[in-house]
C-alpha positions in Angstrom: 88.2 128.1 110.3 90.4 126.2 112.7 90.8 122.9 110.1 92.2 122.5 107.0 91.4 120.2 104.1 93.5 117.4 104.8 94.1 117.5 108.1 93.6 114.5 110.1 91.3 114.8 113.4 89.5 113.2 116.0 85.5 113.6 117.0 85.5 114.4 120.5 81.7 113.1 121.1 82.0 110.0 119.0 86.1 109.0 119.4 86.3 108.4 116.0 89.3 109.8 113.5 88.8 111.0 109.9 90.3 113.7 107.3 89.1 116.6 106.6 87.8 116.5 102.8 85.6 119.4 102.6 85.3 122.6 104.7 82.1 125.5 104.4 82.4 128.5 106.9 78.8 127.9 107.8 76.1 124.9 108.1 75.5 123.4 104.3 73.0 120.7 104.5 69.4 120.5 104.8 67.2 121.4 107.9 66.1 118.0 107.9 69.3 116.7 108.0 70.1 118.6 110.8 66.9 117.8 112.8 67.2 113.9 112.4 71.3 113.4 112.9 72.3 117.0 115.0 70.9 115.8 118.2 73.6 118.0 120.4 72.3 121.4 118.0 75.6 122.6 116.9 75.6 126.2 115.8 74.4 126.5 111.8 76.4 130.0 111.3 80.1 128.5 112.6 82.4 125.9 110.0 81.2 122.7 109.6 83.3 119.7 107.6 82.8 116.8 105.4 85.0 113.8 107.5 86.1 110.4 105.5 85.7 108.3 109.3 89.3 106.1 109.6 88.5 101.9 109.6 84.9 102.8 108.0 83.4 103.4 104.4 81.6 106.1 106.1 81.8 110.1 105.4 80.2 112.1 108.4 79.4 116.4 108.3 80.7 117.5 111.7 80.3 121.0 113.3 83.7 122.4 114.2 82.8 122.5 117.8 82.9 118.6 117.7 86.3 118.3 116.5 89.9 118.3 117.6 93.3 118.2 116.3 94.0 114.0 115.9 97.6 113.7 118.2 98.4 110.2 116.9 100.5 111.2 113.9 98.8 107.9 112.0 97.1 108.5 108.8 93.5 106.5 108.2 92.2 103.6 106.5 89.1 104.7 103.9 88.2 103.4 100.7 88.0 107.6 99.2 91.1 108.7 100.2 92.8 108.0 96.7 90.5 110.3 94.9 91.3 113.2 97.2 94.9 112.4 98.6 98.4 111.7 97.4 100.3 111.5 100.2 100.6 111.8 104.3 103.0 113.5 106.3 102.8 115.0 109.5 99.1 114.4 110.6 98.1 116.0 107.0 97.1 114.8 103.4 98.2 116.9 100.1 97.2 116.3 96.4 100.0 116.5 94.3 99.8 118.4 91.4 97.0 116.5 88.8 97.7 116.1 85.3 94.8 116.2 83.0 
């Protein structure tokens, strides 16, 4: 997989930037999913990710093909990224160790 979990990148189709959040090796959704929102037909058996989209309350499931390394450097703005992130540095989120 070329992303990581945390890593923030940018949608080449749509020009928006999110974080990577979740990450499956192949297509993970249903088929009717795919026919009503996958209009350019992305490839089911290559990674897809689960995106928190900067500025918005929206989360989006991209096909890797779509996305790119995000070369600002500047974190997002979402309303989830507490629950899954601790910190920025570097173009990437982490979660810190969690106490239970």
């Amino acid at each position: 997989m070329k992303f990581m979990i945390g890593q923030v990148v940018h949608h080449r189709l749509f020009d928006y930037r999110g974080v990577i959040v979740e990450s499956h090796p192949t297509f993970h959704h249903t088929d009717e999913w795919y026919r009503k929102v996958a209009r350019t037909r992305p490839s089911k058996d290559k990674p897809w990710y689960r995106v928190l989209v900067h500025g918005t309350p929206d989360v989006t499931y991209v096909a890797e093909r779509n996305l790119e390394e995000d070369r600002t450097g500047e974190p997002i703005a979402h309303p989830l990224l507490q629950p899954f992130f601790d910190s920025f540095q570097g173009g990437y989120y982490s979660r810190g160790p969690r106490v239970s």
